[in-house]
GUNU-847796 format. One line per 3 residues: number of its first residue (from 1); their letters; for each residue x, y, z of N, C-alpha, C. Coordinates in steps of 0.05 Angstrom, whole numbers. Each point is the difference from the previous one (the first is absolute). Layout:
<rs>
NUM = a = X Y Z X Y Z X Y Z; ...
</rs>
This chain:
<rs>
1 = xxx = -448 -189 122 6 28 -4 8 12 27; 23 7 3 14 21 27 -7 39 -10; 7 10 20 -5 30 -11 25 4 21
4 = xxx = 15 22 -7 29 12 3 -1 34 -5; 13 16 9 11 31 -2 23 -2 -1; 12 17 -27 24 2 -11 3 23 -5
7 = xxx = 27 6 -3 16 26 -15 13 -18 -27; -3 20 -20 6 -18 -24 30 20 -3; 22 -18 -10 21 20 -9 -1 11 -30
10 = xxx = 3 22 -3 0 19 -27 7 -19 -25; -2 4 -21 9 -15 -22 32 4 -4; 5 26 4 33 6 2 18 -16 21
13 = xxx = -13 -11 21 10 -10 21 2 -34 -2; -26 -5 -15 4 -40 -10 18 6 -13; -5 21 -25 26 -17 -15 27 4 12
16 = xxx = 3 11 14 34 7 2 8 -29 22; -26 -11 21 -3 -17 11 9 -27 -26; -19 7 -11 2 -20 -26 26 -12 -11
19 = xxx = 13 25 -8 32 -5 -15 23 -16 21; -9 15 28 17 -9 24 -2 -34 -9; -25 -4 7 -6 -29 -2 0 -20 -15
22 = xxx = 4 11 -31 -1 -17 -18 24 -24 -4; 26 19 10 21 -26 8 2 -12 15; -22 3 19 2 -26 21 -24 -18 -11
25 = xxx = -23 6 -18 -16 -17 -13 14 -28 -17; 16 16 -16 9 -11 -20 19 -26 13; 16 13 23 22 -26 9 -8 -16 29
28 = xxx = -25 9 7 -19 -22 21 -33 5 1; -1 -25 -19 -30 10 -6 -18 -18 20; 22 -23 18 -16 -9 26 -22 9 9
31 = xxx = 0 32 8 -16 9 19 -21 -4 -15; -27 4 2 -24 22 -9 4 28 3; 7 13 -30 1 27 7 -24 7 -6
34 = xxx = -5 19 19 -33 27 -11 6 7 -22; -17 5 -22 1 7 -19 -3 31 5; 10 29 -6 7 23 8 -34 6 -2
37 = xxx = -19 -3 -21 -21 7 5 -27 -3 22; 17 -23 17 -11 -10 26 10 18 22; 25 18 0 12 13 18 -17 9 19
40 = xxx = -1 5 26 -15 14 15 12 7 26; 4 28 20 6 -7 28 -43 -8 12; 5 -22 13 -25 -2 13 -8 24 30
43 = xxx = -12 7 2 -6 17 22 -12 -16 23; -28 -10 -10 -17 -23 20 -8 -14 -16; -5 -20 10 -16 -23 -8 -17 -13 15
46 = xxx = -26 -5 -23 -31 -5 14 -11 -16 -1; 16 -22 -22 -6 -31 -1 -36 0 -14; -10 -15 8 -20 -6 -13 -19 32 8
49 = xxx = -5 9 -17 -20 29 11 -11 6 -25; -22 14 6 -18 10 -11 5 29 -12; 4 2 -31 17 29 -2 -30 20 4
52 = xxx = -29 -6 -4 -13 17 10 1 23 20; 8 -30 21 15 16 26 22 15 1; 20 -17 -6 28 10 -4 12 28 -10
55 = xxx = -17 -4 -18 12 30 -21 -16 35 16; -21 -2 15 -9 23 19 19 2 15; 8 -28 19 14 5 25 34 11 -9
58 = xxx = 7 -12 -20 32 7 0 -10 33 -13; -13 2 -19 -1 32 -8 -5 24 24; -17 -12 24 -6 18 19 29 1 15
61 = xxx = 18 -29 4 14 -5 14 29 22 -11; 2 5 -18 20 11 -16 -5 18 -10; -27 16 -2 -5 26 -9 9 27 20
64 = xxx = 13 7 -17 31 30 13 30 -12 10; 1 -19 2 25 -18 -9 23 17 -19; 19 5 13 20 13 -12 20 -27 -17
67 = xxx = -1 9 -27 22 -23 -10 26 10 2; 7 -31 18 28 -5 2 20 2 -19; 25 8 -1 20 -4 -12 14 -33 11
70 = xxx = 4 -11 -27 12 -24 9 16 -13 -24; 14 -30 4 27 7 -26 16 -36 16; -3 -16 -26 5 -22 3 28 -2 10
73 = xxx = 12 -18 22 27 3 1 4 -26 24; 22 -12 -7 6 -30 11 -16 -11 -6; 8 -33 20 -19 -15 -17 -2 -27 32
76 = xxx = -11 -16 -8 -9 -20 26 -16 -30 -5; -10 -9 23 -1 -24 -11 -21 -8 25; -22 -21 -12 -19 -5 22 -14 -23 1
79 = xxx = 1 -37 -2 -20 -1 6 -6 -1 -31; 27 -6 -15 0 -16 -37 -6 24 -9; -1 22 5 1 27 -6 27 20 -16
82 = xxx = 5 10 -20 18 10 2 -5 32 -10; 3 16 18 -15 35 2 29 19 -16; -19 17 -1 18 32 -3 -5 11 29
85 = xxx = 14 18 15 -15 13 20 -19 28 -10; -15 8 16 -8 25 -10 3 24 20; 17 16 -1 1 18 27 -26 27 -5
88 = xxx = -1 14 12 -23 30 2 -1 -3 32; 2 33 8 -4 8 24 -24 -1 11; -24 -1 -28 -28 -5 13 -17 -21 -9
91 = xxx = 10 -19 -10 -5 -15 -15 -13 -21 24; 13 -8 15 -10 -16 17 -25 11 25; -3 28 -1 -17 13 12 -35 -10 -23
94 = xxx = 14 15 -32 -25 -6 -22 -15 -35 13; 23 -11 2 -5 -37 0 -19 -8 21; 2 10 20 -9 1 31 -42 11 0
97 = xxx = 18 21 -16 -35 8 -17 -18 -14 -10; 22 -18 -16 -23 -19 -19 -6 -24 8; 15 -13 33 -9 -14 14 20 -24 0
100 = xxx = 36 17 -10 13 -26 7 9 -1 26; 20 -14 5 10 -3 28 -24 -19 22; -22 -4 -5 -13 -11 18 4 -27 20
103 = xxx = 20 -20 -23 3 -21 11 35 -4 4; 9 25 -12 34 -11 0 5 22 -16; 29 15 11 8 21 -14 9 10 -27
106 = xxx = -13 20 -6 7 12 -31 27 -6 -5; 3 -12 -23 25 1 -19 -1 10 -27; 2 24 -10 3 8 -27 10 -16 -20
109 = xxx = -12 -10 -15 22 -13 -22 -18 -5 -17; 21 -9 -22 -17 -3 -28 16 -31 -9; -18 -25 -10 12 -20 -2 2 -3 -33
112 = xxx = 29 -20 6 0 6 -27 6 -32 -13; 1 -16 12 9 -33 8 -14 -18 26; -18 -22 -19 4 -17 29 8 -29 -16
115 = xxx = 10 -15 26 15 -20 -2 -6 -16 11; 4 -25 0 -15 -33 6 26 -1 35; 26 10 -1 17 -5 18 9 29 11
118 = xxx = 17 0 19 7 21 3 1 16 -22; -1 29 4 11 22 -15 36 -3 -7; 9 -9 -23 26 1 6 18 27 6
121 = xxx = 18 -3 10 9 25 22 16 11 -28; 3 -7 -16 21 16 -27 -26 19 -11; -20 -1 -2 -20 7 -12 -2 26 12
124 = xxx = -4 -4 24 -8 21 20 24 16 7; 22 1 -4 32 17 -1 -7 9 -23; -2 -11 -30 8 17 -25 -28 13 10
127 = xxx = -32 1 4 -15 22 4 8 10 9; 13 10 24 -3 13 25 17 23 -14; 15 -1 -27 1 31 -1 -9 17 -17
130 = xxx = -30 -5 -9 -8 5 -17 -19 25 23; 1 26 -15 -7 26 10 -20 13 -19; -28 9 3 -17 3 -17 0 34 2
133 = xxx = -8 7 -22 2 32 1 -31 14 23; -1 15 17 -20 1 28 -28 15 -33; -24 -2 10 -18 0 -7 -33 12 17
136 = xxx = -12 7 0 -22 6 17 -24 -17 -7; -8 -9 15 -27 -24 -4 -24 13 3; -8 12 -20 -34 18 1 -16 -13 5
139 = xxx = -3 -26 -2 -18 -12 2 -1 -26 7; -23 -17 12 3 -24 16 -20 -18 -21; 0 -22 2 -17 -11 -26 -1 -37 23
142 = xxx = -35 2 -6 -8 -24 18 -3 -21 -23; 13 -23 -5 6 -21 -7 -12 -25 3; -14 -14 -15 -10 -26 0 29 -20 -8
145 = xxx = -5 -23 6 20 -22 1 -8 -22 -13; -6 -10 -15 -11 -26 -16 15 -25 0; 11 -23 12 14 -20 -9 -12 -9 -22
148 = xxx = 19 -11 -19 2 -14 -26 19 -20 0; -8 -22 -20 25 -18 10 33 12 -13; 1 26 -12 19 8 -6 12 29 13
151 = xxx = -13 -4 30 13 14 23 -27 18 0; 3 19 19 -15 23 2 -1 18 -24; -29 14 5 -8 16 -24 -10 31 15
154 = xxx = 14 9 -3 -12 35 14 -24 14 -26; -7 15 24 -14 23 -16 -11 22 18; 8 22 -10 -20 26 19 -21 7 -8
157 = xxx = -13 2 35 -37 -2 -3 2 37 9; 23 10 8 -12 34 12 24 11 1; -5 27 2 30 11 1 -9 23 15
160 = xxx = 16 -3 25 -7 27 16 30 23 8; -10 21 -14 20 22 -6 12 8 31; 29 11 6 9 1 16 8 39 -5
163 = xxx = 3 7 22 6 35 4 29 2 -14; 7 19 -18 19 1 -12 16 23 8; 27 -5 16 19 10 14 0 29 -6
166 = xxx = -9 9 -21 4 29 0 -29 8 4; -15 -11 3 -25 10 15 -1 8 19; 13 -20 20 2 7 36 8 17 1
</rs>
């Protein structure tokens, strides 16, 4: 079991992610795609931890946290990885909060493919123009990770509410 902080994208936002994607499912099913209900941008990750612990420190860590505006757009490749990007002006500020960046710099993204070989580079051109309608992330949600032999298995253990832009 790993533990992770995510921004989850809206249901309006998988699917439209969804439809983008469905014709590239259908005519290279090579990769491992994520299945859309696995979607997540990760914020930090805590690897083996104790959500006892976990779930105080990110709620203290993120309590008055203004939610970001942010909004899927391009796409990339990492390391058998194949991402959406995720842009927000404060998005990577929220991330920093929840304790990423520690060992190697934040990259926003949401994966949506991994692959035994390179990411093929056709894959990552037809994403790259896929543009998500922008959205506000109210909330941050701390994540357990389960391997199964039929990939990872998520689930949220907390959900900690973020300041909502017309508050400030």
């Amino acid at each position: 079991m790993a533990l992770f902080s995510a921004v989850l994208p809206p249901p309006q936002v998988a699917e439209s992610l969804r439809m983008y994607l469905e014709p590239l499912w259908a005519e290279d099913p090579a990769p491992r795609w994520v299945p859309p209900a696995q979607w997540h941008v990760t914020l930090g990750f805590y690897g083996q931890d104790d959500p006892a612990t976990r779930i105080p420190w990110l709620t203290s860590a993120l309590t008055g946290r203004r939610a970001p505006m942010v909004r899927l757009e391009g796409a990339g490749t990492f390391a058998h990885v194949l991402y959406v990007g995720v842009a927000g002006d404060e998005l990577t500020e929220l991330a920093a909060a929840a304790g990423a960046g520690d060992e190697r710099p934040y990259l926003p993204h949401l994966t949506v493919a991994r692959t035994r070989e390179e990411a093929p580079a056709e894959l990552e051109r037809r994403l790259s123009g896929f543009v998500s309608e922008p959205w506000t992330a109210t909330e941050v949600v701390l994540m357990r990770s389960d391997r199964t032999r039929a990939g990872a298995r998520y689930s949220v253990l907390a959900r900690v509410p973020l300041v909502s832009r017309q508050a400030c």
